[in-house]
Steps between C-alpha positions, in 0.01 A plus 500: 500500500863322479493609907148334559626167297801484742243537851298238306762256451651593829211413670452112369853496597445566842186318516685219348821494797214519750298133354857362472593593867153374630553190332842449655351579785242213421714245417778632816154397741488159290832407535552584875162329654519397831200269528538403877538884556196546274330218722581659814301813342248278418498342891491848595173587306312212555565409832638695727252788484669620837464811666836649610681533833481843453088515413464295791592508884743309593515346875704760705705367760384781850615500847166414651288193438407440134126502383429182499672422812214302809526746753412211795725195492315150573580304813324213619582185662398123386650226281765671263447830526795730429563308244648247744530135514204266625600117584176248556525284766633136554165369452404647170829419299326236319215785394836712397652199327201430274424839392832545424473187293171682323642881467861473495466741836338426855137612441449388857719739640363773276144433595595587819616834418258827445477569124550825623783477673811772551820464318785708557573774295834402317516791256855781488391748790537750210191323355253676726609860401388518135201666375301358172318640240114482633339427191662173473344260242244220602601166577421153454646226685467193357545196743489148278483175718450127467388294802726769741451494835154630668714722736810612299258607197279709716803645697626615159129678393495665907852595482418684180180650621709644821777638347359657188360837447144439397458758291792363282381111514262452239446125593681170623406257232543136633536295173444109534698287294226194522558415886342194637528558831145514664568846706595674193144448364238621651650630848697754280240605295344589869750647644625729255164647485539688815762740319203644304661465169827601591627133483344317179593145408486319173599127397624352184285184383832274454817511635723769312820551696648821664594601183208559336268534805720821554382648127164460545490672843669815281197446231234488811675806732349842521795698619735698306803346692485126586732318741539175497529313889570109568199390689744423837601863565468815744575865390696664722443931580418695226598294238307630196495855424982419515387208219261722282699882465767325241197351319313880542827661374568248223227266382751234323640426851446249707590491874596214705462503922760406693433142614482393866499115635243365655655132697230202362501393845481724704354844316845697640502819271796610465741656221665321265816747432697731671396874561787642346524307187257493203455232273380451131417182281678351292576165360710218418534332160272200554272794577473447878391823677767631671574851711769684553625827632418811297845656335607861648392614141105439592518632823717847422222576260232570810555761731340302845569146590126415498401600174433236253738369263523303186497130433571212229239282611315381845377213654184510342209443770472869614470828266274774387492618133243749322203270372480648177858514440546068613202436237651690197835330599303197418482399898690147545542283239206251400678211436689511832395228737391499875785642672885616423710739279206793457665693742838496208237513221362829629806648618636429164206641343530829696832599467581375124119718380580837687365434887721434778460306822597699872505331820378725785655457854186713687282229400514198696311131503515199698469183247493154663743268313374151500687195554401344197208525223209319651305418217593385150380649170306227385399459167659856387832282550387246292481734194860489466785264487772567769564811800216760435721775647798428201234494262406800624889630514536397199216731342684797639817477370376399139265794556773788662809336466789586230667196386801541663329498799280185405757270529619588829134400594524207342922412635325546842174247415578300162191319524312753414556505155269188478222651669208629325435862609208536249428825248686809606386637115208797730765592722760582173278672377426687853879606529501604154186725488604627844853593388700319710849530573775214516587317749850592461362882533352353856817346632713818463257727644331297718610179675818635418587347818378134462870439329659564819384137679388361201755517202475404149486163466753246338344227260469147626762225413249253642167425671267268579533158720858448687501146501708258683704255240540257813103435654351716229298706705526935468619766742172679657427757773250267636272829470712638806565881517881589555741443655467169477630163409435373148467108433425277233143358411333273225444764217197596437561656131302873532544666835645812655707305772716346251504723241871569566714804234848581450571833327804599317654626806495217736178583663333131582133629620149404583249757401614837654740273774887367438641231562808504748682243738671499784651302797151328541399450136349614169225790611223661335606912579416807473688637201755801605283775383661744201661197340452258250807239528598195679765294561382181282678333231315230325723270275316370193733204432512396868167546628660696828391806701831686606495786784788717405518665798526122725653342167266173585183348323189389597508203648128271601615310817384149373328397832401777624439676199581819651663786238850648627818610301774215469810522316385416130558131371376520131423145525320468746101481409386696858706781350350545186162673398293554173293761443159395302314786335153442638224555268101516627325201527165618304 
């Protein structure tokens, strides 16, 4: 019995170490929870859903010509084909001038070009040797437009139609953000009828913007990819299946074509970089788009120079994206307006909730870059008070941002702490439910390279109105692009031209330019890219701007009132400057 008492006992024992190890154990899990590791999990569940490379082809790079390769190359002869420049004649430049005036770009050199026209093909030669998967997904390409051109929106829908497998296009879907222009009416509802459903267009009731024009073509699309086109574009040879394998492999990518130019005046197509150098977005502080050359690290990690590669951001007009996947991501943000900064909200979006974003050099597009915005954003403008695309900005980085990286934003534009970007409360909530990482997370394993040209950024020691103590009037860039001369004008209290900002390291700026001078004067410049300092002095007690470098001030000329460097006279008025904060006028 004594030997069965001892089993007994030495069996709660045992049973007793085992609870206490499992609750170390317990309380071990507690302690050490990751919950952005636990997020990505939860990213990984939710979202990505993704069938592997290895459960699904991947494109194989053969000797021959790839799958999807035309086997007949076009050639025909007219007005701009080949892609190649078409100039109207003496007679009609008044025709060019005014639709130039109307569309930013000469409609009435377009209209004389076939919407079918050839382009060059400006892909890698390696391009036309790859074989894709065959059971590619469906697509939907989603073309929104307000008051566009007649010719250049219809050259977009044929260039599509011609270039497209139609097996894989499930539809173009033309979406109307509220055009008033007479042959967007009716003789497009007649003319896209001839594609026999293949080309379906719908039309908001009220003017929406890009923005949210661009969600509701997601909501309406029946493809399982959709891919977004400008309405002033032309797909160049076999541009989809190269854009829709990452998404097939991966559905939390999204792909970005290479982007051709089209000339506004002439309808050249040409390329916009060079053929051995790849590019990737990226941006500056005041959250400017911005490109630069992909780091060695990107490109060792592919084994052929055409295969895609990834990217912090892009320009924003051109991508394809799994349909599902962009509405679950919640799409764009509602409470951006018309136009500007989704391109950063959804590349933000992407990379800090578990997708990623991969430019693909074997897909190519022509995109027309107009002169100038031809039409304004009527009352969609007047919901807010001051620039629609900082408000936008400014959504963002409250959104995405960490706060170090906040008040770079805000060094670079300092106005825009007074602007009113509305409730960012949904999309909190959005990055919290998705399980988002941190922005700091981003920047080391993504734009890792955005430091490079654009560094951390000093604080400001002053901003606002430079104004002259003499004629009291403020330095302004006269709304001239550099290099240029700056001058002095009557202030104006809030603008961009003379909101003028000296950081802690001498940098005197102007938005995202410096300000310099030389032999001729005081210029607006382009800032030496990878730095952040200048060579300014400003004296508190004297009013003076010293150059270091020149050891002289800046001096107004007091008849001519042009800005140079003179040896400094702390006395004298011409010399000496005070900078007003400016505060907005509503």
């Amino acid at each position: 019995m004594s030997f069965v008492v001892y089993l007994s006992r030495r069996t709660r024992s045992l049973r007793l170490l085992a609870f206490a190890a499992i609750l170390i154990f317990i309380i071990y899990l507690l302690a050490t929870y990751d919950k952005e590791s636990h997020s990505s999990f939860r990213i990984a569940e939710r979202l990505k859903k993704s069938i592997t490379t290895s459960d699904r082809a991947a494109p194989i790079l053969i000797s021959g010509l790839g799958n999807f390769e035309p086997t007949e190359i076009e050639d025909k002869d007219g007005p701009g084909e080949k892609g190649a420049p078409h100039y109207l004649q003496a007679s009609q430049q008044n025709d060019a001038a005014q639709s130039e005036s109307d569309y930013g770009m000469n409609i009435a050199c377009s209209d004389e070009i076939s919407l079918d026209r050839t382009i060059l093909d400006t892909r890698l030669d390696e391009c036309k040797h790859w074989d894709y998967p065959k059971d590619l997904p469906s697509t939907s390409v989603i073309i929104v437009f307000h008051n566009e051109g007649w010719s250049v929106l219809l050259r977009t829908v044929h260039s599509v139609l011609n270039r497209t497998p139609n097996y894989l296009l499930k539809e173009i879907l033309l979406v109307d953000d509220f055009s008033d222009k007479e042959n967007l009416k009716y003789d497009l509802e007649k003319y896209v009828e001839q594609f026999d459903g293949k080309v379906r267009l719908i039309r908001n009731t009220r003017r929406e913007g890009l923005i949210r024009t661009r969600s509701r073509g997601a909501v309406e699309a029946k493809g399982d990819i959709i891919v977004y086109l400008d309405a002033h574009c032309e797909v160049n040879t076999n541009w989809l299946p190269p854009l829709l394998a990452p998404i097939y492999r991966d559905r939390t990518t999204m792909t970005i074509p290479i982007i051709d130019g089209i000339d506004h005046k002439t309808f050249e197509y040409r390329p916009v970089y060079g053929e051995d150098r790849h590019f990737r977005g990226i941006f500056e502080w005041g959250m400017l788009y911005k490109e630069n050359e992909v780091p060695k690290k990107e490109l060792r990690k592919r084994k052929h120079n055409s295969e895609p590669y990834k990217s912090p951001t892009h320009a924003g007009g051109l991508f394809a994206i799994n349909r599902k996947y962009f509405l679950e991501i919640g799409s764009y943000d509602p409470g951006l307006l018309v136009w500007g900064g989704e391109n950063f909200e959804l590349s933000f979006k992407i990379w800090q909730c578990g997708g990623s974003i991969e430019w693909v050099p074997c897909s190519r597009v022509g995109h027309v870059y107009r002169s100038f915005m031809p039409y304004n954003f009527g009352k969609l403008a007047q919901k807010k008070k001051g620039s629609l695309i900082t408000i936008n900005y400014k959504r963002v980085i409250e959104t995405w941002f960490d706060e170090k990286y906040k008040n770079y934003f805000y060094t670079r534009e300092p106005m825009a702490r007074f602007l009113d970007m509305g409730d960012i409360s949904k999309q909190l909530a959005l990055k919290d439910r998705l399980g988002c990482k941190n922005f700091q997370w981003y920047m080391d394993n993504v734009a890792y390279d955005v430091l490079d040209k654009f560094p951390e950024l000093p604080p400001n020691l002053h901003q606002g109105e430079l104004r002259s103590v003499a004629v009291n009037k403020c330095m302004d860039t006269l709304g001239h692009g550099p290099p240029s001369l700056m001058a002095v004008q009557h202030c104006h209290g809030f603008g961009n031209n003379q909101l003028i900002r000296l950081n802690a390291k001498g940098q005197l700026g102007v938005g995202e330019r410096c300000i310099e001078a030389d032999a001729q004067g005081i210029k607006l410049a382009f800032c030496r890219l990878g730095t952040v300092d200048g060579p300014w002095i400003y004296d508190e007690d004297t009013h003076t701007l010293l150059h270091k470098v020149h050891k002289k001030c800046i001096a107004l000329h007091p008849q001519t009132s042009h800005l140079s460097l003179m040896p400094c006279d702390t006395n004298n008025a011409y010399q000496q400057w005070l900078f007003k904060q400016l505060t907005p006028k509503w």
